[in-house]
BALOBA-1460 file (C-alpha; in Angstrom, 3 decimals):
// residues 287
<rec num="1" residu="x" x="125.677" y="150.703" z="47.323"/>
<rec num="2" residu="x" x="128.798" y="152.213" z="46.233"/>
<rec num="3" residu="x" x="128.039" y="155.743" z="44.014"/>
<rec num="4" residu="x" x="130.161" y="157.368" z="41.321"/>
<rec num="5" residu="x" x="131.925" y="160.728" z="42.771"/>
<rec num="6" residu="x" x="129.185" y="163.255" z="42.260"/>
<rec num="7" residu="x" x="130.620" y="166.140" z="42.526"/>
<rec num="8" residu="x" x="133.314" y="166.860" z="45.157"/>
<rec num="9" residu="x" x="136.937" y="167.180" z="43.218"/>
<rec num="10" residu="x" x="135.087" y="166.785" z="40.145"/>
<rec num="11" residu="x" x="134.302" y="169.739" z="40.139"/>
<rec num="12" residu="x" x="137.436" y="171.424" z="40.655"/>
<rec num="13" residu="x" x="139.088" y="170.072" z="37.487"/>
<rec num="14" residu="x" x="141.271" y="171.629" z="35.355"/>
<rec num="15" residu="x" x="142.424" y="171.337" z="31.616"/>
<rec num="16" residu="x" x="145.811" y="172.664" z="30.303"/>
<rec num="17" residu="x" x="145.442" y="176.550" z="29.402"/>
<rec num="18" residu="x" x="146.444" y="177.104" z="25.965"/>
<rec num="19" residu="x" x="149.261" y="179.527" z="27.110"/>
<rec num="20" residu="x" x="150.651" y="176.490" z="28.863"/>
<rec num="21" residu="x" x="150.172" y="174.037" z="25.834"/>
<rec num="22" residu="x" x="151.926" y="176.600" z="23.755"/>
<rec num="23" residu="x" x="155.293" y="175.756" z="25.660"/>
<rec num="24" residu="x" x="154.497" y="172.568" z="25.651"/>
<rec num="25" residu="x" x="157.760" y="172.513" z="22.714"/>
<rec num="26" residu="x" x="159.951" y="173.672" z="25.051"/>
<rec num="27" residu="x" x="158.969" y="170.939" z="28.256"/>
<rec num="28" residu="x" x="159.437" y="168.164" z="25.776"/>
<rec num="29" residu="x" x="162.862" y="169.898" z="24.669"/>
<rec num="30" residu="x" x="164.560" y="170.291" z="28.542"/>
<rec num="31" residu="x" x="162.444" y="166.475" z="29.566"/>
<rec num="32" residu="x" x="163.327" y="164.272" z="26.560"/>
<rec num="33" residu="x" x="166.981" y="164.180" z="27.365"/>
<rec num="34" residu="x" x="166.528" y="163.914" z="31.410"/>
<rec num="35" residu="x" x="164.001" y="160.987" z="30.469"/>
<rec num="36" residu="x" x="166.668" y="159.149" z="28.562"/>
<rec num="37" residu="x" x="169.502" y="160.006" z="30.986"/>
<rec num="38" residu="x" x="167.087" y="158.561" z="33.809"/>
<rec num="39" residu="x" x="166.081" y="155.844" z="31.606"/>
<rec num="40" residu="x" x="169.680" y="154.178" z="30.309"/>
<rec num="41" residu="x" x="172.057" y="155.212" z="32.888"/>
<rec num="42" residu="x" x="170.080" y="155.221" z="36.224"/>
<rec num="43" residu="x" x="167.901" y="152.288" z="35.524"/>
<rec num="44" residu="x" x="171.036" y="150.196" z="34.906"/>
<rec num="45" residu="x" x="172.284" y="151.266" z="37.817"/>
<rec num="46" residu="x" x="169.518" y="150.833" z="39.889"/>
<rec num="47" residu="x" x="169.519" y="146.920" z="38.652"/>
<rec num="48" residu="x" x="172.556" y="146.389" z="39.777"/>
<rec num="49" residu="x" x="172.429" y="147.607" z="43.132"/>
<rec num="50" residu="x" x="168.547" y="145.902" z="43.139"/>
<rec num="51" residu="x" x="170.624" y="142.981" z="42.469"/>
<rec num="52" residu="x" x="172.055" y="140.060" z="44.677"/>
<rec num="53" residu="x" x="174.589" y="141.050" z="46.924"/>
<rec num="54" residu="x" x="173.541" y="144.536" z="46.486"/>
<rec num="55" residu="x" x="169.881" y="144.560" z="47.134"/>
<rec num="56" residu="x" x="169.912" y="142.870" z="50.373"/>
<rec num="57" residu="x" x="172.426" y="144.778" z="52.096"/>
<rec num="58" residu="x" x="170.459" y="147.062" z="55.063"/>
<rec num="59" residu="x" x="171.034" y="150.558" z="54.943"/>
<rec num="60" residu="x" x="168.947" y="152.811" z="57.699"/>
<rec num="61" residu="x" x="167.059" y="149.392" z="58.523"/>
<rec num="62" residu="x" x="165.566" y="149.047" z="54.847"/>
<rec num="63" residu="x" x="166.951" y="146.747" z="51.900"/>
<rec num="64" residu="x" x="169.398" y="148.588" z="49.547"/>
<rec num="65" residu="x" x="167.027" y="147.590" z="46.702"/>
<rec num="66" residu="x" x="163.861" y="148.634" z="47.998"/>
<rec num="67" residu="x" x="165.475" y="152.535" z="48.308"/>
<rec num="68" residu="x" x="166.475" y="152.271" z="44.962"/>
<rec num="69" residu="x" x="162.975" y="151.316" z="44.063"/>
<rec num="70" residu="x" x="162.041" y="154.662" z="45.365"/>
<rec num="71" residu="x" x="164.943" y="157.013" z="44.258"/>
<rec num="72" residu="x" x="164.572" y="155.642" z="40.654"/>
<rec num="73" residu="x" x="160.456" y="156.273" z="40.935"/>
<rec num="74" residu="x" x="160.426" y="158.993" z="42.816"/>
<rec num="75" residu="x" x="163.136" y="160.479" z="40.273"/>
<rec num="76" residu="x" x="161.082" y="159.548" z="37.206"/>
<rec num="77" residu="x" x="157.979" y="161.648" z="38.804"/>
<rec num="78" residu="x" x="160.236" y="164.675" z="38.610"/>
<rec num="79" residu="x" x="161.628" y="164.106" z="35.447"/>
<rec num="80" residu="x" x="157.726" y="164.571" z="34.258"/>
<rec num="81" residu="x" x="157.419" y="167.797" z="36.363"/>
<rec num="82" residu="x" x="155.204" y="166.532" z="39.777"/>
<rec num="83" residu="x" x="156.387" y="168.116" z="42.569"/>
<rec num="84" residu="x" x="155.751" y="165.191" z="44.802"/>
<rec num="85" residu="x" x="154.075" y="165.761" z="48.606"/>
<rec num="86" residu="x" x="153.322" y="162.456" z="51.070"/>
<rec num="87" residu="x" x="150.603" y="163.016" z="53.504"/>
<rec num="88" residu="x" x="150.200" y="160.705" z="56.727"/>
<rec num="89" residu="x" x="152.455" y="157.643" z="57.247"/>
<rec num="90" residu="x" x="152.910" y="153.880" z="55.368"/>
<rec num="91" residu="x" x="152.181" y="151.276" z="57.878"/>
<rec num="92" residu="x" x="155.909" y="149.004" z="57.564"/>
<rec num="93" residu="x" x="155.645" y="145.372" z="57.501"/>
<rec num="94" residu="x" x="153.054" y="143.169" z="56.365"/>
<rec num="95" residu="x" x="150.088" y="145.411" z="54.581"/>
<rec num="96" residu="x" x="148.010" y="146.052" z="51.467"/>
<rec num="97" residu="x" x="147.849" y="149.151" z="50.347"/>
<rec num="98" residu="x" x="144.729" y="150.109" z="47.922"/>
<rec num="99" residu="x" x="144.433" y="153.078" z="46.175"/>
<rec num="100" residu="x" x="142.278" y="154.740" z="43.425"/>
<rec num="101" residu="x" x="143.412" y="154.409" z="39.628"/>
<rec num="102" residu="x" x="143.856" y="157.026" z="36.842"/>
<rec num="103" residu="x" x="147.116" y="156.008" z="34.733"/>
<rec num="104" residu="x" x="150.265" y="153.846" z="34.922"/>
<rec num="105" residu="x" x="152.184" y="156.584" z="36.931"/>
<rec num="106" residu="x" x="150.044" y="155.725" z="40.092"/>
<rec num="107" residu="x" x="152.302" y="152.819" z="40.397"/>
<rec num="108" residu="x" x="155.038" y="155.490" z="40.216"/>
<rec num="109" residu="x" x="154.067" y="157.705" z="42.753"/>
<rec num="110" residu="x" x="153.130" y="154.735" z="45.449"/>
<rec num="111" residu="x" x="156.749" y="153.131" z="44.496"/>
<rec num="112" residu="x" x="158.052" y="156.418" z="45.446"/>
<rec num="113" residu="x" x="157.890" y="156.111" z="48.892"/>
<rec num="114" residu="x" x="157.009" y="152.784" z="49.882"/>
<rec num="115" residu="x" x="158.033" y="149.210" z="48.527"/>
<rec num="116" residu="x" x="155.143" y="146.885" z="47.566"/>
<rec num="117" residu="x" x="154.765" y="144.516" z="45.137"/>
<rec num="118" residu="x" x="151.753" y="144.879" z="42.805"/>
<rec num="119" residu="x" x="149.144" y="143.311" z="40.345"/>
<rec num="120" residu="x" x="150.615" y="144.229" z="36.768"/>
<rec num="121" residu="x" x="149.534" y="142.302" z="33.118"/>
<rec num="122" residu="x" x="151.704" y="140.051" z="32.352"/>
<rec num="123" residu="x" x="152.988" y="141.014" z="29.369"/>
<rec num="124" residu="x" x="155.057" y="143.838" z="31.072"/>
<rec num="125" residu="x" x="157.388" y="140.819" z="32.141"/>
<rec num="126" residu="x" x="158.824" y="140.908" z="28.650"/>
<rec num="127" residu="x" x="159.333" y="144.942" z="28.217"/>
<rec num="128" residu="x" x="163.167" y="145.762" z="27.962"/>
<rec num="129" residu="x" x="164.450" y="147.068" z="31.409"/>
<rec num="130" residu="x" x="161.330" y="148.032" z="32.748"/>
<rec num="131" residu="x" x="159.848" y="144.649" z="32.565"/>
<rec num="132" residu="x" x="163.575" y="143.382" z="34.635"/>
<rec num="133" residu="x" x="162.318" y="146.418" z="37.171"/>
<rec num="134" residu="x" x="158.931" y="145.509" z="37.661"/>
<rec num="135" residu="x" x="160.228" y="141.702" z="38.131"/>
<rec num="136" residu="x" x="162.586" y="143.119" z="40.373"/>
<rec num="137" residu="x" x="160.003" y="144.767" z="41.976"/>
<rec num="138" residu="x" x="158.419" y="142.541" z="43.579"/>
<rec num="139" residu="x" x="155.102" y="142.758" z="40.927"/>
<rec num="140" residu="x" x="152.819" y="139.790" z="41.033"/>
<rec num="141" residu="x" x="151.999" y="139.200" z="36.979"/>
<rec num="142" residu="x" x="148.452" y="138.735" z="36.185"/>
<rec num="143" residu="x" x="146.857" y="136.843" z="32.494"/>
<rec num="144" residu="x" x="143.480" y="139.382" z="32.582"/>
<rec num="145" residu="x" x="140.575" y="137.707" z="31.769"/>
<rec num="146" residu="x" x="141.615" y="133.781" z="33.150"/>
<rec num="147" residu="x" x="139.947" y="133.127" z="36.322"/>
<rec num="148" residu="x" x="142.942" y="130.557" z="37.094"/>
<rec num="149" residu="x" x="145.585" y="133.603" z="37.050"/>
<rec num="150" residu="x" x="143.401" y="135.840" z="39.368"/>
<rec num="151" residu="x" x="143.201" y="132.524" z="41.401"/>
<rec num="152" residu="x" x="147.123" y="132.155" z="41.654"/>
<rec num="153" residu="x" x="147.418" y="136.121" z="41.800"/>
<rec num="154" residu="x" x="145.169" y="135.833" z="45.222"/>
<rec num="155" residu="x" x="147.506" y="132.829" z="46.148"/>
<rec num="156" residu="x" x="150.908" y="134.871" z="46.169"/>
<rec num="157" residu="x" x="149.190" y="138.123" z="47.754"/>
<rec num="158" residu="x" x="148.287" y="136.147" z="50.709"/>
<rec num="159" residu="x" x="151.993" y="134.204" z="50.587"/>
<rec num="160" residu="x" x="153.662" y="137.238" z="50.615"/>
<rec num="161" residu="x" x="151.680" y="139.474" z="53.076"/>
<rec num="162" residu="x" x="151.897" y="135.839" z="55.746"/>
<rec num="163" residu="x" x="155.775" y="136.586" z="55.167"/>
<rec num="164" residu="x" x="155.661" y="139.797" z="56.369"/>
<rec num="165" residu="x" x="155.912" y="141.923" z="52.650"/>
<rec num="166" residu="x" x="153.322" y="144.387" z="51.476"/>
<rec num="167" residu="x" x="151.157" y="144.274" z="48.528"/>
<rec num="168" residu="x" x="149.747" y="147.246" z="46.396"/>
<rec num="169" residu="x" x="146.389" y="147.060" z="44.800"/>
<rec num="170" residu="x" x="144.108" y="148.891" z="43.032"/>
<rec num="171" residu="x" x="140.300" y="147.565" z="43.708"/>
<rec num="172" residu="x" x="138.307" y="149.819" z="40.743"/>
<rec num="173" residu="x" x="139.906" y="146.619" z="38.559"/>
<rec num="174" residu="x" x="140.840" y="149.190" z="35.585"/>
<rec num="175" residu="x" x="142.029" y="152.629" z="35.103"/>
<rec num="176" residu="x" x="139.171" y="155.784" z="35.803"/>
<rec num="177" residu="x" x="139.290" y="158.622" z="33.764"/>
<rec num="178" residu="x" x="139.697" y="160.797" z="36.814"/>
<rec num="179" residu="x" x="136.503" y="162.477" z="37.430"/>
<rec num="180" residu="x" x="134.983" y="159.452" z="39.914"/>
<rec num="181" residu="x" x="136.391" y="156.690" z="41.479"/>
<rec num="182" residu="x" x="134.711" y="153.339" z="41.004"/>
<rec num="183" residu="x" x="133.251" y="150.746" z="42.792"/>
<rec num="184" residu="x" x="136.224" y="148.687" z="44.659"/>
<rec num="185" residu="x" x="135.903" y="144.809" z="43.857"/>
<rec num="186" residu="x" x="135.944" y="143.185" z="47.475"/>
<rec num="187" residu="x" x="137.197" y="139.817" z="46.212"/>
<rec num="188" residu="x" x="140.812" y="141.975" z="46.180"/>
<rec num="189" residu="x" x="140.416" y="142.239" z="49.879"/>
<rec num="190" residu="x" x="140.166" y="137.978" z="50.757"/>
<rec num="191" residu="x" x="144.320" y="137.928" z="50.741"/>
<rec num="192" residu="x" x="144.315" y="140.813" z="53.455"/>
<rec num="193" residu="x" x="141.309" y="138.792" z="55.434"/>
<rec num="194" residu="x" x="143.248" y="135.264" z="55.413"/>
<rec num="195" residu="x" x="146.262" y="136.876" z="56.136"/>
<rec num="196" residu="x" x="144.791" y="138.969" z="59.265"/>
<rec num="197" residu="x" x="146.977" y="141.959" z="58.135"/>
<rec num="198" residu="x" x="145.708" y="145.738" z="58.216"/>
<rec num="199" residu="x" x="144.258" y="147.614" z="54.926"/>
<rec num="200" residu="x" x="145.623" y="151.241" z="54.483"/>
<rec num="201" residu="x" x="143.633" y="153.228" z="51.650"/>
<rec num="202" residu="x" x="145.735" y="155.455" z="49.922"/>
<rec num="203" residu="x" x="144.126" y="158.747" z="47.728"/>
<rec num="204" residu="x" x="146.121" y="159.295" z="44.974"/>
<rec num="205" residu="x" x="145.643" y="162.995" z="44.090"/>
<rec num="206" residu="x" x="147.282" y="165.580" z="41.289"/>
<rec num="207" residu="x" x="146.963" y="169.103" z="41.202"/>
<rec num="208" residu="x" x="145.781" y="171.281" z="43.667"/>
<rec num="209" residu="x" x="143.139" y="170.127" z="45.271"/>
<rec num="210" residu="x" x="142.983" y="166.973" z="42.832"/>
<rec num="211" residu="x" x="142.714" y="169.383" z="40.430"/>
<rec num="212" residu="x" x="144.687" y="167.503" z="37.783"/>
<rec num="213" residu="x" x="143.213" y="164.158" z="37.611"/>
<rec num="214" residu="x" x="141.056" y="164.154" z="34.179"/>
<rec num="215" residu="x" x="144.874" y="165.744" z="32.816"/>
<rec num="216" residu="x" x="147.221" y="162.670" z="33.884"/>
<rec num="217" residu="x" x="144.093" y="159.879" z="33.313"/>
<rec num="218" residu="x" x="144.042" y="157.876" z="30.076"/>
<rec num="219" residu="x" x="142.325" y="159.751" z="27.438"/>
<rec num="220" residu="x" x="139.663" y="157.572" z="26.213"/>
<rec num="221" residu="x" x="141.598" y="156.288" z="23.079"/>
<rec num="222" residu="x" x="145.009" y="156.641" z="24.548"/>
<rec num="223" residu="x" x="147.725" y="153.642" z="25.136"/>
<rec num="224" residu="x" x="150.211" y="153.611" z="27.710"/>
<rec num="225" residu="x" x="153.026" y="155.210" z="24.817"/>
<rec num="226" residu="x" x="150.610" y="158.112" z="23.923"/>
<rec num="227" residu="x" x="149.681" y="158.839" z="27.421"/>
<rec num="228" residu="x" x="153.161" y="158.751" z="28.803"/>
<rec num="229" residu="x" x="154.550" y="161.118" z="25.971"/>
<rec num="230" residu="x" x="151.346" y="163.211" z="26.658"/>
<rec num="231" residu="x" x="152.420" y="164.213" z="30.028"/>
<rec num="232" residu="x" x="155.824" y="164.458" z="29.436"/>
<rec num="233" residu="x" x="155.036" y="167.881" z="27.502"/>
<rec num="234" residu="x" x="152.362" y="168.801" z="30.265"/>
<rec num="235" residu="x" x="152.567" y="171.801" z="32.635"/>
<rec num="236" residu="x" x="154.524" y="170.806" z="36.497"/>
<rec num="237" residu="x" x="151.356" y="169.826" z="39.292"/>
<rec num="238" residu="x" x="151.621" y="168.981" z="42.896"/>
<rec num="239" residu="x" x="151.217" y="164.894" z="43.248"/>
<rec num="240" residu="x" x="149.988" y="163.980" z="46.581"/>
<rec num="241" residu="x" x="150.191" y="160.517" z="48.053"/>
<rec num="242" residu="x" x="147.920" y="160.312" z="50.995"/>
<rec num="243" residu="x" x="147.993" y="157.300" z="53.470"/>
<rec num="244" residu="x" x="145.098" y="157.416" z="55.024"/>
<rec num="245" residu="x" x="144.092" y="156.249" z="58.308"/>
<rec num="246" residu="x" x="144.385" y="152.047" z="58.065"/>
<rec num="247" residu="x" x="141.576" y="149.903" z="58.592"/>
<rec num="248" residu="x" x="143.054" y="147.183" z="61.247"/>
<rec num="249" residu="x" x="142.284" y="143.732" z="61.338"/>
<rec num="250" residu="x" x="138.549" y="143.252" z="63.356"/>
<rec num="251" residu="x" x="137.788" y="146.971" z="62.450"/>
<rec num="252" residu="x" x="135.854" y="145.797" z="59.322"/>
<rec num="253" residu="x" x="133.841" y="142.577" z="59.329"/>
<rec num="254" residu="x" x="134.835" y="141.107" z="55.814"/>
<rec num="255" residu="x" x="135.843" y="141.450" z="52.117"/>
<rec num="256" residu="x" x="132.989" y="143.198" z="51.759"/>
<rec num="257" residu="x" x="132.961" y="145.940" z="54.479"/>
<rec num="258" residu="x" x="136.612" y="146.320" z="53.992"/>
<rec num="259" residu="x" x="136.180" y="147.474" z="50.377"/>
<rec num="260" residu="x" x="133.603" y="150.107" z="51.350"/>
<rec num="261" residu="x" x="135.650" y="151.543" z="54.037"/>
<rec num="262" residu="x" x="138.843" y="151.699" z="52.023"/>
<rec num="263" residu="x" x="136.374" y="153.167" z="49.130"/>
<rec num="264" residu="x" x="134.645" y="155.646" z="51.586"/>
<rec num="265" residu="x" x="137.832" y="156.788" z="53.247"/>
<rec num="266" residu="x" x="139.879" y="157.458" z="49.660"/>
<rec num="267" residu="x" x="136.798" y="159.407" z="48.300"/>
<rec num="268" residu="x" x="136.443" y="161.627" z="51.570"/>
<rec num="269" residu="x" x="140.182" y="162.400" z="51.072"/>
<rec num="270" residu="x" x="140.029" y="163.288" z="46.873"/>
<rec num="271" residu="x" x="136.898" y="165.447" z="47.884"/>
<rec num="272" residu="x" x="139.353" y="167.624" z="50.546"/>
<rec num="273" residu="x" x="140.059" y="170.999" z="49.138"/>
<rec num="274" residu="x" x="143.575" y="170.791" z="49.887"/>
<rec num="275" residu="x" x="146.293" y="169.294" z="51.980"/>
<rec num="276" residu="x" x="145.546" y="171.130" z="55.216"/>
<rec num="277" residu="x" x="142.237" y="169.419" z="55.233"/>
<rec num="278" residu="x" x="143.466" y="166.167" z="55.667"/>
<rec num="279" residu="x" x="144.257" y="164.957" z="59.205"/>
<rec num="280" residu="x" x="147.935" y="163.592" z="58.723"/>
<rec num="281" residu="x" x="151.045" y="165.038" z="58.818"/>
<rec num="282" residu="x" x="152.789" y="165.736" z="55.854"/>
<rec num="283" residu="x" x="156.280" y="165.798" z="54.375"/>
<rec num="284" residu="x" x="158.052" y="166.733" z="50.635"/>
<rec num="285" residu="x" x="159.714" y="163.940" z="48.558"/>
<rec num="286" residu="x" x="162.488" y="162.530" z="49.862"/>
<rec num="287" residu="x" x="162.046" y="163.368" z="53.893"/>
C-alpha cells in the first residue's frame, strides 16, 4: 500500500520569516516589471521562433522551438526568484516523465530543461498567449471529470511516445499541498506499458533540502491568480529538478508496479537532506 510522507522532508519545512515578508513590497516592486517584460515581449518572441519555419530548424541537434520552450520557462523561474539546479540526466527520445505535484510552476521547472508535452485542463487552450504556448507546447488537453477525455488523453500519450516524443505526467491526479506526496494512479502508466518505452521519476524539490514545498503549494483556498502573485513577492529558494534513475521497460512488471517504483524512488529522493545525497550528477540552469 502506498503511505502518505510521514515525516522525512516534512519535517524540514519552512514558512516565510516575517523579516522576509516585510520586503515582500520591494520583490513585487523590482519582479512586476521583469514579469511583464518576460510576459509581452519574450513570449511573442518565443511564438514566433516556436513557429513554422522557425521551430523546426535544428540547432545543437534539438528543434529551435523546443529551446525556446526552455529559455522562456526556465527564464520565468528566475523572474520569480528560484535559483534553478538539475540533478542527474533526462533520458532523450521517447519517455514519460512523472513527477510529484505542488503548484502550476512544476510544469515550469520540468519545461525548463526538457521538452515534453503534458496533461493540462482544457480550458487553458483558450488563455491569451499562454494558452497559444501550452498548444505550442506540445500539451495534451484534458475535460476533468469525462471518462471519454481521459480515454482519448491515454490515446495521444501512447501516439506520441510510439513516435518517438516524450510525455510529462503527474500520477497524484491533483495538486499536494507539499507536505506528502500521494498515491500515484497506475492507470497513467498503461501509455508507457503499450508503448514499451522507459519511465523516469522526477522529484520536484524547493528549498533546501525541500524545504520550501508547503511555501510554493496551493494554499488551501488559493486559485492559480492568487498563488502565482503569492510567490511573486516571496523570498529567492533553490528549485531542484531531479531525474532520477529510470525504470526501463521489463524492470517493472505492469501499470501497477511501475507506479510504486516511480512513487518509491521520488519519495526516497524529497526525503534526501540535500543535493549531495542524491546519486546523480548535477549541473546549474542553463549548462
Amino acid at each position: 500500500m502506498q503511505s502518505s510522507n510521514p515525516l522525512g522532508y516534512g519535517a524540514r519545512m519552512t514558512v516565510t520569516p516575517p523579516a522576509a515578508r516585510a520586503l515582500r513590497p520591494l520583490r513585487y516592486l523590482v519582479r512586476t516589471p521583469i514579469l511583464f517584460w518576460h510576459v509581452l515581449v519574450h513570449l511573442p518572441v518565443t511564438l514566433i521562433l516556436m513557429s513554422w519555419p522557425f521551430g523546426g530548424i535544428r540547432v545543437g541537434g534539438d528543434r529551435l522551438g523546443h529551446r525556446m520552450v526552455r529559455w522562456w520557462q526556465g527564464g520565468l523561474m528566475r523572474v520569480f526568484g528560484f535559483r534553478m539546479r538539475r540533478i542527474g540526466t533526462p533520458l532523450p527520445g521517447a519517455v514519460m516523465f512523472v513527477a510529484n505535484h505542488v503548484s502550476w510552476i512544476d510544469i515550469v521547472a520540468l519545461h525548463s530543461y526538457r521538452m515534453m508535452g503534458f496533461v493540462a485542463k482544457r480550458e487553458i487552450a483558450s488563455w491569451p498567449l499562454v494558452g497559444r504556448l501550452a498548444t505550442m507546447g506540445e500539451t495534451i488537453y484534458h475535460q476533468r471529470g469525462n471518462q471519454e477525455s481521459l480515454g482519448g488523453v491515454l490515446h495521444e500519450m501512447l501516439a506520441r511516445l510510439r513516435d518517438g516524443r516524450a510525455v510529462g505526467v503527474f500520477p497524484e491526479g491533483r495538486t499536494r499541498d507539499g507536505d506528502q506526496i500521494g498515491p500515484f494512479h497506475a492507470r497513467i502508466f498503461l501509455a508507457a506499458v503499450e508503448a514499451n518505452v522507459p519511465v523516469q521519476p522526477v522529484a520536484l524539490r524547493y528549498g533546501d533540502g525541500a524545504s520550501r514545498q508547503t511555501v510554493v503549494a496551493f494554499g488551501p483556498t488559493e486559485s492559480f491568480a492568487t498563488n502565482l502573485l503569492r510567490l511573486l513577492g516571496e523570498p529567492g529558494c533553490r528549485a531542484e529538478v531531479v531525474f532520477l534513475e529510470p525504470i526501463l521497460p521489463g524492470d517493472a512488471d505492469g501499470r501497477r508496479r511501475l507506479a510504486e517504483t516511480a512513487r518509491t524512488r521520488i519519495v526516497e529522493a524529497m526525503e534526501q537532506p540535500h543535493e549531495s545525497a542524491v546519486a546523480q550528477p548535477t549541473e546549474p540552469h542553463g549548462a
